[in-house]
DSSP file (Angstrom, degrees, kcal/mol; ACC not computed):
  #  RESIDUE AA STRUCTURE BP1 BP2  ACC     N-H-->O    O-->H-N    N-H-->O    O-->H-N    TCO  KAPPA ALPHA  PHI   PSI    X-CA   Y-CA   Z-CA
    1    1 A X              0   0    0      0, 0.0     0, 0.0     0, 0.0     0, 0.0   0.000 360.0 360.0 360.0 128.8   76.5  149.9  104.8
    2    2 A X        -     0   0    0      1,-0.0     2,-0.2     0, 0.0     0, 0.0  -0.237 360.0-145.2 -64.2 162.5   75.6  153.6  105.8
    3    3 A X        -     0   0    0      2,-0.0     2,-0.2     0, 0.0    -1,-0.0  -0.840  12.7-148.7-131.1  95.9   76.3  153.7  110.1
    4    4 A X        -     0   0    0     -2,-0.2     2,-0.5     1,-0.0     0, 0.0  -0.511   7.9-163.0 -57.3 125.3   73.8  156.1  112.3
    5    5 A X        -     0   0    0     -2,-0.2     2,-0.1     2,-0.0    -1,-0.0  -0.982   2.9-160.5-108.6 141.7   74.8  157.7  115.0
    6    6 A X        -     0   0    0     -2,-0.5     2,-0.7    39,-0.0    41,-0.0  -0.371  17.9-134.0 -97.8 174.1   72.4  159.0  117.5
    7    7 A X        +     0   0    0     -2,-0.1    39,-1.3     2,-0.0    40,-0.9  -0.616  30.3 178.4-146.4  99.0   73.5  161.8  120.2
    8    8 A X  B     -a   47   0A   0     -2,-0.7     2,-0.3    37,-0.2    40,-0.1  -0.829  10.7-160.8-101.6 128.2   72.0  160.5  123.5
    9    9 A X        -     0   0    0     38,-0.9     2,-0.4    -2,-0.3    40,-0.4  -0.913   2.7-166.9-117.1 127.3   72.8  162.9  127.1
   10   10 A X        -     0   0    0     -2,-0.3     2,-0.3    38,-0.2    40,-0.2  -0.971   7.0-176.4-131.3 140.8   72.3  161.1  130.3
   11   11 A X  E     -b   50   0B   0     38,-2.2    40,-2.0    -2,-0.4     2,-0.3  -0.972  12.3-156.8-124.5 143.1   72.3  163.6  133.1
   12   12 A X  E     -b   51   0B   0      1,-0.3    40,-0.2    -2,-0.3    38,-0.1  -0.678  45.8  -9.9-109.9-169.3   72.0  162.3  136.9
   13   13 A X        +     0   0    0     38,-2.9    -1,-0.3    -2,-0.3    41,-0.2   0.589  53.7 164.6   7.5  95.0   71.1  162.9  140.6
   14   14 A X        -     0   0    0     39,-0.6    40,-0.2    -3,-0.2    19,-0.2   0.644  26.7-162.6-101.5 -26.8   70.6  166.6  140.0
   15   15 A X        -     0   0    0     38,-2.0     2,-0.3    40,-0.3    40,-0.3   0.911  15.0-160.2  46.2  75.4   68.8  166.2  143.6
   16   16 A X  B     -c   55   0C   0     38,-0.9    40,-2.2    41,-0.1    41,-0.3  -0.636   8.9-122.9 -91.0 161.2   67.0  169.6  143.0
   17   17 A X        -     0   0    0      5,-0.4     3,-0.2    -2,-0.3     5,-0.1  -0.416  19.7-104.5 -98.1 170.8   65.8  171.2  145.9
   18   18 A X  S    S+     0   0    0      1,-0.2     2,-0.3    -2,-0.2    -1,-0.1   0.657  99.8  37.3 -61.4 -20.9   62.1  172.3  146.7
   19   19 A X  S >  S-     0   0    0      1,-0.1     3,-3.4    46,-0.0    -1,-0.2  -0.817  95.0 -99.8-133.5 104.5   62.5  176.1  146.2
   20   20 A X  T 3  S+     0   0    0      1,-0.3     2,-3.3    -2,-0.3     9,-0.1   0.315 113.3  19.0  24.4 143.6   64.5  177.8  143.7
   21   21 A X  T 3  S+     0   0    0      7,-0.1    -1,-0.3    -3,-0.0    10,-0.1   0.106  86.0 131.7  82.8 -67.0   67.6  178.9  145.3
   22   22 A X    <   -     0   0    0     -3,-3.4     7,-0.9    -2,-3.3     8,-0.4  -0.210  59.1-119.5 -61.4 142.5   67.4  176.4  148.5
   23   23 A X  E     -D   28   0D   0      5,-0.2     2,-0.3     6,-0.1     5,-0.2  -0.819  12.5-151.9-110.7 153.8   71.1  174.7  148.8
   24   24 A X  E >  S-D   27   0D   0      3,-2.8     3,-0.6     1,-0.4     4,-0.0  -0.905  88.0 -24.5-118.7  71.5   71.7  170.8  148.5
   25   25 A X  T 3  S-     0   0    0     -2,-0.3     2,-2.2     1,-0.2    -1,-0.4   0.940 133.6 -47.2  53.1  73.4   75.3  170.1  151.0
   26   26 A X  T 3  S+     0   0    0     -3,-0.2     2,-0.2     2,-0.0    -1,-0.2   0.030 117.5 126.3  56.7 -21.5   75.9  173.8  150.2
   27   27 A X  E <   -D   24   0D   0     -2,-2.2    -3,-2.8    -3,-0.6     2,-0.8  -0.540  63.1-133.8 -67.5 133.4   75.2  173.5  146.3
   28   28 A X  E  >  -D   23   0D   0     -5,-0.2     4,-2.4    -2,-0.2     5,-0.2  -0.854  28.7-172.2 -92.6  94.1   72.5  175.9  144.6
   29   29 A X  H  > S+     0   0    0     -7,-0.9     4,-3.4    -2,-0.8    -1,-0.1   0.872  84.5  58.3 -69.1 -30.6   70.9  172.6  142.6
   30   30 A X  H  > S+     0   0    0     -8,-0.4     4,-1.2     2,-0.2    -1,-0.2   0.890 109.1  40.6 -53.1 -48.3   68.8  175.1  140.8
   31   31 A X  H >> S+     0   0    0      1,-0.2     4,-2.0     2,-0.2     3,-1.4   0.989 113.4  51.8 -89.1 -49.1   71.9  176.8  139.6
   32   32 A X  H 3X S+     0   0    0     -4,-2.4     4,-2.2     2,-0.3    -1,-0.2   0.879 114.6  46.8 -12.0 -67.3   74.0  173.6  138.8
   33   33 A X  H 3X S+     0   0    0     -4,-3.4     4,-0.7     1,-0.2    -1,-0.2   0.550 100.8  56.0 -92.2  14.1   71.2  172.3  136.8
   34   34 A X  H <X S+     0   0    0     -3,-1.4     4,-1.9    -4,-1.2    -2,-0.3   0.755 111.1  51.2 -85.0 -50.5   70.4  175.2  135.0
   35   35 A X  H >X S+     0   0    0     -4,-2.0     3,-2.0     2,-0.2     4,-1.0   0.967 113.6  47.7 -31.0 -81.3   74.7  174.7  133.9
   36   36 A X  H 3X S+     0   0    0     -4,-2.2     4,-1.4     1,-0.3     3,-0.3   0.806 109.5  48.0 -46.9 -55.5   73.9  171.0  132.9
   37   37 A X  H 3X S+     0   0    0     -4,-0.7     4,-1.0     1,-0.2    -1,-0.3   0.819 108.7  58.5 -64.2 -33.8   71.0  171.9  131.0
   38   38 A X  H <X S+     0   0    0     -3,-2.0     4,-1.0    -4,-1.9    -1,-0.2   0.962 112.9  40.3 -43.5 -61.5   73.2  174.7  129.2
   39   39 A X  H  < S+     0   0    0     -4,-1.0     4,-0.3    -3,-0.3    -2,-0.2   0.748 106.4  56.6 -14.7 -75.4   75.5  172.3  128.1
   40   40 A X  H  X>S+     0   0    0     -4,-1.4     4,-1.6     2,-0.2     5,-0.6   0.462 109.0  53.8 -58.5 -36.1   73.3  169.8  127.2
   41   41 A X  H  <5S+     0   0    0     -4,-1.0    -1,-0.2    -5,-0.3    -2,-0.2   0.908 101.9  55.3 -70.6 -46.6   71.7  172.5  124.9
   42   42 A X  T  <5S+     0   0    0     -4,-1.0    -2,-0.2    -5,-0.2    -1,-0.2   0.813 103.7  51.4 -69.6 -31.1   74.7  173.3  123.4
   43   43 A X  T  45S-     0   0    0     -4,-0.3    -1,-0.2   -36,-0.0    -2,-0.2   0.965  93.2-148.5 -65.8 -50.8   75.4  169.1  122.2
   44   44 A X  T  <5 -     0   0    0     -4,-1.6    -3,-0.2     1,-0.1    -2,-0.1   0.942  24.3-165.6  67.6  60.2   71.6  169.5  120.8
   45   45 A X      < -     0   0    0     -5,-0.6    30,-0.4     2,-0.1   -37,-0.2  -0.152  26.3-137.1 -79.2 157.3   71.1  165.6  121.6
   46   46 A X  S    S+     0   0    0    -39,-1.3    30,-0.2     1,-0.1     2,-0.2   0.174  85.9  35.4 -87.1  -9.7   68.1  163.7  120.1
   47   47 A X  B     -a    8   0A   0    -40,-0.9   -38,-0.9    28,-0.1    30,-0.2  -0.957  61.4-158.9-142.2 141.8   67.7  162.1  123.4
   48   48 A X        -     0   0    0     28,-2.5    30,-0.4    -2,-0.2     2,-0.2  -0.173   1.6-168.6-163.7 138.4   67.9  162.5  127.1
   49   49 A X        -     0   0    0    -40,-0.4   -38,-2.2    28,-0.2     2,-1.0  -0.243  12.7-164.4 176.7  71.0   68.1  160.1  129.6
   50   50 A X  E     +b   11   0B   0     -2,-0.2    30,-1.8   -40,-0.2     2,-0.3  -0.768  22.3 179.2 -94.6 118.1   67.5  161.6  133.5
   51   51 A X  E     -b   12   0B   0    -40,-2.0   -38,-2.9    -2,-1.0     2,-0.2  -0.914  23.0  -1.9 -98.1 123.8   68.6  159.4  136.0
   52   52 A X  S    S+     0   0    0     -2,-0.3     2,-1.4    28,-0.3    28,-0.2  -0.613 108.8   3.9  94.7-168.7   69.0  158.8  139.7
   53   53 A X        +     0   0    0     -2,-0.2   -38,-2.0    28,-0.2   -39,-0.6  -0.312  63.2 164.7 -59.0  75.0   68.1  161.2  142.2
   54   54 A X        +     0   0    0     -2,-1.4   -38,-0.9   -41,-0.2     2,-0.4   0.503  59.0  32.4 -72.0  -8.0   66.7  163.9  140.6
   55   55 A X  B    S-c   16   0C   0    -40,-0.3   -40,-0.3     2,-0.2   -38,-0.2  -0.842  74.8-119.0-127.5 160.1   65.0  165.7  143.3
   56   56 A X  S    S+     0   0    0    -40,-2.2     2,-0.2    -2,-0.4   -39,-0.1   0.749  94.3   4.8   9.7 -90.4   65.7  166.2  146.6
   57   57 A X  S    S-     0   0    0    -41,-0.3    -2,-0.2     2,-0.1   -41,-0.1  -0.464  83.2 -97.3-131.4-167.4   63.0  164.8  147.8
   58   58 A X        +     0   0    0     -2,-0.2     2,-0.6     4,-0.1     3,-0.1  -0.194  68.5 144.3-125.9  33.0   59.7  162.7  146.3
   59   59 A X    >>  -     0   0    0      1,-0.2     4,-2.9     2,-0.0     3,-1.0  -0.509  50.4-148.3 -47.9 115.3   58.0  165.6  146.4
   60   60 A X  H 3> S+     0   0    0     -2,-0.6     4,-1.9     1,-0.3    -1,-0.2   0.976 100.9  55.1 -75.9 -28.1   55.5  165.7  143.2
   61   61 A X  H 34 S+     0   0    0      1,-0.2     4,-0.3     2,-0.2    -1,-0.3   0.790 100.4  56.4 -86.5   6.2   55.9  169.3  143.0
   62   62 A X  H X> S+     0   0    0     -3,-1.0     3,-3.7     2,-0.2     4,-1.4   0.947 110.2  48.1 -47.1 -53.9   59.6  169.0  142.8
   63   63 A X  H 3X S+     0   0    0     -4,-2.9     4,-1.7     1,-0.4     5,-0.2   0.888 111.6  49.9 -55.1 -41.5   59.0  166.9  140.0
   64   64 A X  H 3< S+     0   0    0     -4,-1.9    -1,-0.4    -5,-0.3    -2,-0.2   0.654 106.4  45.8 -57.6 -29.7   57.0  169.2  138.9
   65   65 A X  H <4 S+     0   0    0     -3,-3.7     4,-0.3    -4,-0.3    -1,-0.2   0.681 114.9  57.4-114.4 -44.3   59.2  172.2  139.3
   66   66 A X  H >X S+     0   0    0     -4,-1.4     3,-3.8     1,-0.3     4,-1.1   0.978 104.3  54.6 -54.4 -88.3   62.4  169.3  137.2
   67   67 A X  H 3X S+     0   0    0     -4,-1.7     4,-1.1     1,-0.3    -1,-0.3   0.539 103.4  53.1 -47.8  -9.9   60.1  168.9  134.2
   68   68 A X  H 34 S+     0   0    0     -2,-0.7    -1,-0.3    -5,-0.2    -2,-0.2   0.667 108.6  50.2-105.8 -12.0   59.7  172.5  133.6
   69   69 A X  H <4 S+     0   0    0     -3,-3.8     3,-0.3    -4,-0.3     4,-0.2   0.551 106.3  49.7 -68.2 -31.4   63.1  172.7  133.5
   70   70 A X  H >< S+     0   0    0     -4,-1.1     3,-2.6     2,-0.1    -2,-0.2   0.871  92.2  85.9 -60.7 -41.8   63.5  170.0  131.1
   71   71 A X  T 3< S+     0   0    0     -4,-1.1    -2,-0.1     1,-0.4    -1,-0.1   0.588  81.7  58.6 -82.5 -11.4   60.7  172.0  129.1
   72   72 A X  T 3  S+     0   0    0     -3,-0.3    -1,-0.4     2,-0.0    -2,-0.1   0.943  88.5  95.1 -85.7 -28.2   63.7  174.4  127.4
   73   73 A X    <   -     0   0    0     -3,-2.6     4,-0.1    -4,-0.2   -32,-0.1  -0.036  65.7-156.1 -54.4 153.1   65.2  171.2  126.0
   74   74 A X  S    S+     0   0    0    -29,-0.1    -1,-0.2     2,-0.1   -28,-0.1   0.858  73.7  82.0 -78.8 -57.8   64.2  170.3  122.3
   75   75 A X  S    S-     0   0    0    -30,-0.4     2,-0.3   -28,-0.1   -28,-0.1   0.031  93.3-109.3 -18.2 154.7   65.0  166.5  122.8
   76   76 A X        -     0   0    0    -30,-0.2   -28,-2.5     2,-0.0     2,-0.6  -0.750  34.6-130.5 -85.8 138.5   62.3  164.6  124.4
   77   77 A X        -     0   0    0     -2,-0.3     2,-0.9   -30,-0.2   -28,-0.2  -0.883  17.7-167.8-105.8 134.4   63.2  163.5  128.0
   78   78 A X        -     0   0    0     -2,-0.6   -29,-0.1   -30,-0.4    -2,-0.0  -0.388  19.8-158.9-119.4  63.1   62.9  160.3  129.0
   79   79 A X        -     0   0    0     -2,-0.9   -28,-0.2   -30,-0.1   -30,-0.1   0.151  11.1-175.5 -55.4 173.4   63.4  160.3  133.5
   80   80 A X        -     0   0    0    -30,-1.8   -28,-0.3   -28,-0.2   -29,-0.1   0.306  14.7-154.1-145.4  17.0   64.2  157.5  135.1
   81   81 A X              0   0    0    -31,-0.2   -28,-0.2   -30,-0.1   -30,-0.1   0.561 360.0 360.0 -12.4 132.0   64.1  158.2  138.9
   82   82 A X              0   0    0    -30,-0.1   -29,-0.1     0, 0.0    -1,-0.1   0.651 360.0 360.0-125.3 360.0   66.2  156.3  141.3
């Protein structure tokens, strides 16, 4: 029997902040999750999986501001907010 393996990335709490720039307990979240998403490029996953605090705040134009950052992945992203 043939065995599939899939190549699935769960990223969390990225907690980006509301402007470009703006620091999160002294972290540039922008620039941190522009790293993770580097990374994450580089695996070339088929999935991935965002979880837990992904903004900041519950600001919808954070969210707004996360997905377009998602938007260089090829994978489909599946958030999960926590």
């Amino acid at each position: 029997m043939a065995q599939i393996c899939h190549r699935i990335v769960q990223v969390t709490d990225l907690h980006l902040a509301g402007t470009a720039g703006d620091r999160v307990h002294g972290i540039d979240t922008d620039a941190s999750a522009a790293a993770v998403l580097d990374r994450i490029e580089a695996w070339a996953p088929e999935l991935v999986i965002a979880t837990g605090d992904l903004t900041d705040s519950a600001d919808p134009a954070d969210y707004e501001r996360l997905f377009q950052l998602f938007d260089r992945l090829a994978a489909p992203v599946v958030p999960m907010a926590g």
